[in-house]
C-alpha positions in Angstrom: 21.9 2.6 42.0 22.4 2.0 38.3 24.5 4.6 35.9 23.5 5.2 32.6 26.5 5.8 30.4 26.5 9.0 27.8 27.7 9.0 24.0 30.9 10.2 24.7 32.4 7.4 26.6 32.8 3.7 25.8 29.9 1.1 26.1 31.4 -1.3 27.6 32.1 0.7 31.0 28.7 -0.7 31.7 29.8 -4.5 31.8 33.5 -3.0 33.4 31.6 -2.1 35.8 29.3 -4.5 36.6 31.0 -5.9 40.0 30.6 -2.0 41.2 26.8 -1.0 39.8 25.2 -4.0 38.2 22.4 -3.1 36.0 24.0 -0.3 34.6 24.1 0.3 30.6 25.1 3.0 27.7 22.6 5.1 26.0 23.3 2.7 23.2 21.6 -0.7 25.1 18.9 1.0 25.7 18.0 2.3 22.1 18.7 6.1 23.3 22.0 6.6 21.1 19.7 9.2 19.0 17.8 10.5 21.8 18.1 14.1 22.7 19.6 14.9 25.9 16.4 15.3 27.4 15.0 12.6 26.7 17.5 10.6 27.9 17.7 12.9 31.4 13.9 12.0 31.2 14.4 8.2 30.8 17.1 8.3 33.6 15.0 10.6 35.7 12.5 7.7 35.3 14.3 4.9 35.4 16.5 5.9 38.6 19.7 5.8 36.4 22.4 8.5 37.4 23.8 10.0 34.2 27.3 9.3 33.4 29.2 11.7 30.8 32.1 13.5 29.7 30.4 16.5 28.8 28.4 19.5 30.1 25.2 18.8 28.0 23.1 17.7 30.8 24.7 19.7 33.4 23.4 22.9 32.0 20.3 22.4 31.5 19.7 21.2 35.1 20.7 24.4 36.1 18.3 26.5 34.1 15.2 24.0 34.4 16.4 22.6 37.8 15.6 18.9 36.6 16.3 16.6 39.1 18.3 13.7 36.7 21.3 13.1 39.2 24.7 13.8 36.8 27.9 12.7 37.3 29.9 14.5 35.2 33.9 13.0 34.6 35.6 16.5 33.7 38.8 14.8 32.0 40.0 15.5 28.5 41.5 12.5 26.1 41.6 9.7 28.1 41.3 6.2 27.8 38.4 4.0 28.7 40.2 2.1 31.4 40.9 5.8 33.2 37.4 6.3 33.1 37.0 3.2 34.6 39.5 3.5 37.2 38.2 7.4 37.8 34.5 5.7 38.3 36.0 3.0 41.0 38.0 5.3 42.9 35.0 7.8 43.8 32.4 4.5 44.2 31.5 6.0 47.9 31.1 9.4 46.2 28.5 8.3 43.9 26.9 6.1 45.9 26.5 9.2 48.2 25.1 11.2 45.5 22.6 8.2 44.6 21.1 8.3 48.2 21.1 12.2 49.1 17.8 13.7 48.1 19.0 16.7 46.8 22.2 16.6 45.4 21.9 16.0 42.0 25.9 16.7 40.6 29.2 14.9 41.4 32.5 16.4 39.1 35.1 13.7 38.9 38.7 14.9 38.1 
């Protein structure tokens, strides 16, 4: 399991996190900072990253093309990076869950 990290949050999750999901990155290791959002739902699709992001761009259109890029999606306004962090740690089991279940492709964090 390896979590590709969205725009909208902080690069260095990827190397916070790196005791929890090594091999994970941001959109902006990778060279994907200017990528559409399918194309990087494409490259994580591909890879066998789960998306990580803030937002609902890749959310929705999962729903109306039923892509199968796995999405967790961290529904919390302002917040610091370390929150994220500590959000991503405390629902571990949860994603790992969501990695391994063939199809369930969504996990909302609070």
């Amino acid at each position: 399991m390896r979590l590709l990290f969205d725009q909208n949050l902080s690069p260095r999750l990827a190397t916070r996190l790196v005791d929890l999901v090594p091999g994970s990155a941001h959109v902006q290791d990778l060279g994907l900072l200017q990528a559409s959002d399918t194309s990087v739902a494409e490259f994580a699709e591909r890879e066998g990253y789960l998306i990580v992001s803030k937002d609902a761009d890749f959310f929705e259109p999962a729903l109306l093309r039923g892509h199968a890029t796995k999405i967790v999606w961290v529904r919390r306004g302002n917040c610091s990076t370390a929150e994220i962090e500590t959000i991503l740690r405390r629902h571990a089991a949860d994603i790992a869950q969501l990695a391994r279940t063939e199809n369930l492709y969504l996990l909302m964090l609070y």
